[in-house]
C-alpha positions in Angstrom: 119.7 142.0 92.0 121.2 138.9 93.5 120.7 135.6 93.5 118.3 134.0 95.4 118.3 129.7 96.5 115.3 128.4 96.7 115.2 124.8 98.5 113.3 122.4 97.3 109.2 123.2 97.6 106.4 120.2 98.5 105.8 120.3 94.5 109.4 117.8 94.1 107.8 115.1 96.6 104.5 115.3 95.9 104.0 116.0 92.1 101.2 117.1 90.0 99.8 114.3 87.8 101.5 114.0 84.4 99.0 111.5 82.8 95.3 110.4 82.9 94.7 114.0 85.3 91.3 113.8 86.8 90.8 110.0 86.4 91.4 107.0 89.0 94.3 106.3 86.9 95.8 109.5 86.8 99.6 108.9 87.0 102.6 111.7 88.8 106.2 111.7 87.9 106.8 109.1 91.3 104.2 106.5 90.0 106.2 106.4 86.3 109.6 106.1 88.3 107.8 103.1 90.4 106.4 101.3 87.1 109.8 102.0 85.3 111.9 100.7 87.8 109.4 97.4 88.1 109.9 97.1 84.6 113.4 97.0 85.3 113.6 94.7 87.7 111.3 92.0 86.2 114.0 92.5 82.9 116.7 91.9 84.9 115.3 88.9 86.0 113.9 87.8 83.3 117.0 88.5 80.7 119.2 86.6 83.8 117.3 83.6 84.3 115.9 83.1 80.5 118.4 80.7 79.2 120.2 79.4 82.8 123.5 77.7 82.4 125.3 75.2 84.7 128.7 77.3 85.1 126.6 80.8 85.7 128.4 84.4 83.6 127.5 87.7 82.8 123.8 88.7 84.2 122.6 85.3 85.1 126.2 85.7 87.5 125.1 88.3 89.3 121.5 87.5 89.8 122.2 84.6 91.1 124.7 85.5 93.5 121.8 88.3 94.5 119.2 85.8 94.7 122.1 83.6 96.5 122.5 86.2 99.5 119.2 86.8 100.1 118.7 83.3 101.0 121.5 82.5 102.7 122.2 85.4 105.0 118.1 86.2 105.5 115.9 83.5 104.9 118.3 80.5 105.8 119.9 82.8 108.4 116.3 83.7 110.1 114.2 80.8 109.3 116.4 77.9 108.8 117.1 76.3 105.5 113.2 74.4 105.4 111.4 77.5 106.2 113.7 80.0 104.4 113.1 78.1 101.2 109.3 78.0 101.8 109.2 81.9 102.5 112.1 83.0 99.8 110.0 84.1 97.4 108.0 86.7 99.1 111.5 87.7 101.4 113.4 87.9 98.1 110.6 90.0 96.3 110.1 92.7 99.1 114.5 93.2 98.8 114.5 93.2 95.4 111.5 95.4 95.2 112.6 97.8 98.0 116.4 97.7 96.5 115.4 98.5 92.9 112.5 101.4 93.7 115.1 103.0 96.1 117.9 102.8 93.4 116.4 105.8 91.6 116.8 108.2 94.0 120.6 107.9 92.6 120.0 108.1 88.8 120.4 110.9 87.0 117.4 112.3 85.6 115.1 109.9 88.0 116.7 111.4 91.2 113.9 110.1 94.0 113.5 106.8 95.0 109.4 106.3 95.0 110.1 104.7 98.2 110.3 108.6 99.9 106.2 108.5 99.5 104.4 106.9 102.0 101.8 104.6 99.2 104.8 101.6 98.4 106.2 101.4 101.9 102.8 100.5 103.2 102.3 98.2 100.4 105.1 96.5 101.3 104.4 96.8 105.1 101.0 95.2 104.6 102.8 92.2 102.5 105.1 91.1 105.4 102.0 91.6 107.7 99.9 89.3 106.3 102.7 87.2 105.7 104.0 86.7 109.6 100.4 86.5 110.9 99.3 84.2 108.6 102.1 81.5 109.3 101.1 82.0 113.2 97.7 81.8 112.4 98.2 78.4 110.4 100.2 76.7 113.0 98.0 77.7 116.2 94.9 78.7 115.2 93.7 82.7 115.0 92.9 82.1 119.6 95.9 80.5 120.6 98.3 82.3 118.4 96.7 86.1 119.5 97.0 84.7 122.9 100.6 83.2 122.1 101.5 86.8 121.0 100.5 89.4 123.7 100.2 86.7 127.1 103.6 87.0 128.1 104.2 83.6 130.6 105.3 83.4 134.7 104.2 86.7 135.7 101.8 87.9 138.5 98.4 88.7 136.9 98.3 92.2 138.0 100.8 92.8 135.2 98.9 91.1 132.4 96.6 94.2 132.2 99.6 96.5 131.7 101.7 93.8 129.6 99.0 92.2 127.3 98.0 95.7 125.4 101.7 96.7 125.3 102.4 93.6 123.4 99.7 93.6 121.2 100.4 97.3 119.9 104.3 96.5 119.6 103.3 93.0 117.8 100.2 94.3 115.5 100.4 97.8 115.4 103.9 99.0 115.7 105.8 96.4 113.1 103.8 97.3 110.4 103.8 101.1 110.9 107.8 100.9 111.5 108.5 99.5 108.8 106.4 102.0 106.8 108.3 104.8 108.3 111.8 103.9 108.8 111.8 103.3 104.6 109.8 106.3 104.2 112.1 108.6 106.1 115.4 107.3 105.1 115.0 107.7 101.5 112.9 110.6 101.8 115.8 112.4 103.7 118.1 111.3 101.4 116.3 112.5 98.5 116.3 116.0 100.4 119.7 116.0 101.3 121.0 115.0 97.9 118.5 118.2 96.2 120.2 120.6 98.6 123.5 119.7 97.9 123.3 119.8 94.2 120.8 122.6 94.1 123.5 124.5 95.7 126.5 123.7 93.7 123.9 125.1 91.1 123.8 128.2 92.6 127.2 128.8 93.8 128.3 127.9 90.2 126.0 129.6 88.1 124.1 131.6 89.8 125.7 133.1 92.7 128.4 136.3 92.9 132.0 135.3 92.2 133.1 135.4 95.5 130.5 133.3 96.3 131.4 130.4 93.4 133.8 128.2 95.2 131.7 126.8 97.7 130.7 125.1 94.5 133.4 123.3 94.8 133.1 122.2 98.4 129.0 121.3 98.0 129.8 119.6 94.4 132.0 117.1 96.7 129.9 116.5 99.6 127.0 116.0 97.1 129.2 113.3 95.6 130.3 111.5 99.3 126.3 111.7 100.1 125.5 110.2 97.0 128.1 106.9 97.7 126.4 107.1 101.3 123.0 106.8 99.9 123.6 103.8 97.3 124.6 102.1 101.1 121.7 103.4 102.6 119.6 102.1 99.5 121.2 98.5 100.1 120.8 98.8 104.0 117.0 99.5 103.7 116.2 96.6 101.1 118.1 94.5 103.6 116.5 95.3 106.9 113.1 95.2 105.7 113.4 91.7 104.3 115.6 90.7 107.0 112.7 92.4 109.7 109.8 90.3 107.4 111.8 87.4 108.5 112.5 88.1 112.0 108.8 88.8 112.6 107.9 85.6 110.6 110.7 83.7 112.7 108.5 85.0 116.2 104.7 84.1 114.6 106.4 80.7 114.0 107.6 80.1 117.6 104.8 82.2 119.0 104.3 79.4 122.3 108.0 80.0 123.0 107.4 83.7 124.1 
C-alpha cells in the first residue's frame, strides 16, 4: 500500500493538556513553550544586566543594543525622548515578549510560537489598551478625551452621526482586536506553513515511492528559505506591535489635535 501525507490535524495547535489535566491549572504543550520561553527571556536579562560594565561585551552587548533600538527607533521615534522614556518599559516588554514567545516557532523541538493561539495576543492587546486610554484619560479627563477621540472637528452635523460611531469602533474596538489578530495569524500561518513543508520532506524522503523522493529535496529547501522568512516575520511582528502601542499612545496623547 502507499503512502499516505497527512497535513497537520487541529490536535498540533490546540493540544491536549500534558499536566494538571482536569484542574484550573491544567497546562498543554503551548502554555510550557510560553513559560519556558518567559524564563528565557527574564535570564537573558537578568544574566545581561547582573553585573553592568561601562564599556558593554558579550551578553550585556547585545542586550543593550536591543534595549537601545527599541527606544530610539519606537519610543523616542513615536513619543519623543520625555514620553518615550516614561512609556519604555511597557513598549520594551510587549517587543521583547512578543519577540521571544514567537522565536519558538523556529526551534527545533519547540516548533510553534505560542503567539499562533489567540490567549497571549489578547493579553498583550489588552496591555497596550489600557495603556493608550489611560494616558488620554489622565491628561483630559474620561468626557473630554472620549469626546476628543470619536468628535472629529469642522464638519456639518449631519455627518457626526455617521462619523462619531465610525470613530469610536476604529479607536476602541478595532485597535485592540487588530492587534490580536494580525499576531495571531501571522505566526499561526507560519507555523502551518513551516509543518507542511517539513512534514513533506518527511514523506517524500522516507515515506514516499522512489520516484517520488526527490521532491524531498526541493521541499527540504523551501522549508529552509521559509524558515529565514519567518525569523523576519518573528522580528517584524515584535516590532509593529510595540511600534502600533506607541502610535496609539502618541494619538490618546494629542487626542484635542484630531
Amino acid at each position: 500500500m502507499a503512502a499516505e501525507f497527512h497535513p497537520p490535524s487541529l490536535a498540533d495547535f490546540f493540544p491536549p493538556a500534558v499536566l494538571f489535566e482536569g484542574t484550573p491549572f491544567e497546562l498543554d504543550r503551548l502554555m510550557l513553550v510560553r513559560i519556558l520561553m518567559t524564563v528565557v527571556l527574564i535570564a537573558f536579562f537578568a544574566i545581561a544586566m547582573r553585573s553592568p560594565k561601562i564599556v558593554p561585551r558579550g551578553i550585556q552587548n547585545l542586550g543593550e543594543l536591543a534595549l537601545t533600538f527599541v527606544k530610539e527607533q519606537i519610543a523616542d521615534e513615536v513619543l519623543g525622548k520625555e514620553m518615550g522614556k516614561k512609556y519604555l518599559p511597557v513598549l520594551a516588554t510587549i517587543f521583547f515578549t512578543v519577540l521571544f514567545l514567537n522565536f519558538s516557532g523556529v526551534i527545533p523541538f519547540l516548533n510553534i510560537s505560542s503567539n499562533a493561539r489567540v490567549g497571549m495576543p489578547i493579553v498583550l492587546a489588552v496591555v497596550a489598551y489600557v495603556v493608550f486610554n489611560y494616558v488620554g484619560i489622565k491628561k483630559y479627563g474620561f468626557a473630554k478625551y472620549m469626546k476628543s477621540s470619536v468628535v472629529v472637528p469642522d464638519v456639518p452635523i449631519a455627518l457626526h452621526f455617521l462619523l462619531i460611531p465610525i470613530e469610536f469602533v476604529s479607536t476602541f474596538i478595532l485597535r485592540p482586536f487588530t492587534l490580536t489578530v494580525r499576531l495571531m495569524a501571522n505566526m499561526l500561518a507560519g507555523h502551518i506553513m513551516l509543518v507542511l513543508f517539513f512534514s513533506a520532506t518527511q514523506f517524500f524522503f522516507f515515506e514516499a515511492e522512489t520516484p517520488l523522493q526527490g521532491f524531498g529535496i526541493f521541499s527540504l529547501i523551501a522549508g529552509f528559505g521559509f524558515t529565514l522568512f519567518e525569523l523576519l516575520v518573528i522580528f517584524l511582528q515584535a516590532y509593529v506591535f510595540a511600534l502600533l502601542t506607541a502610535v496609539y499612545i502618541d494619538l490618546a496623547a494629542h487626542a484635542d489635535s484630531h
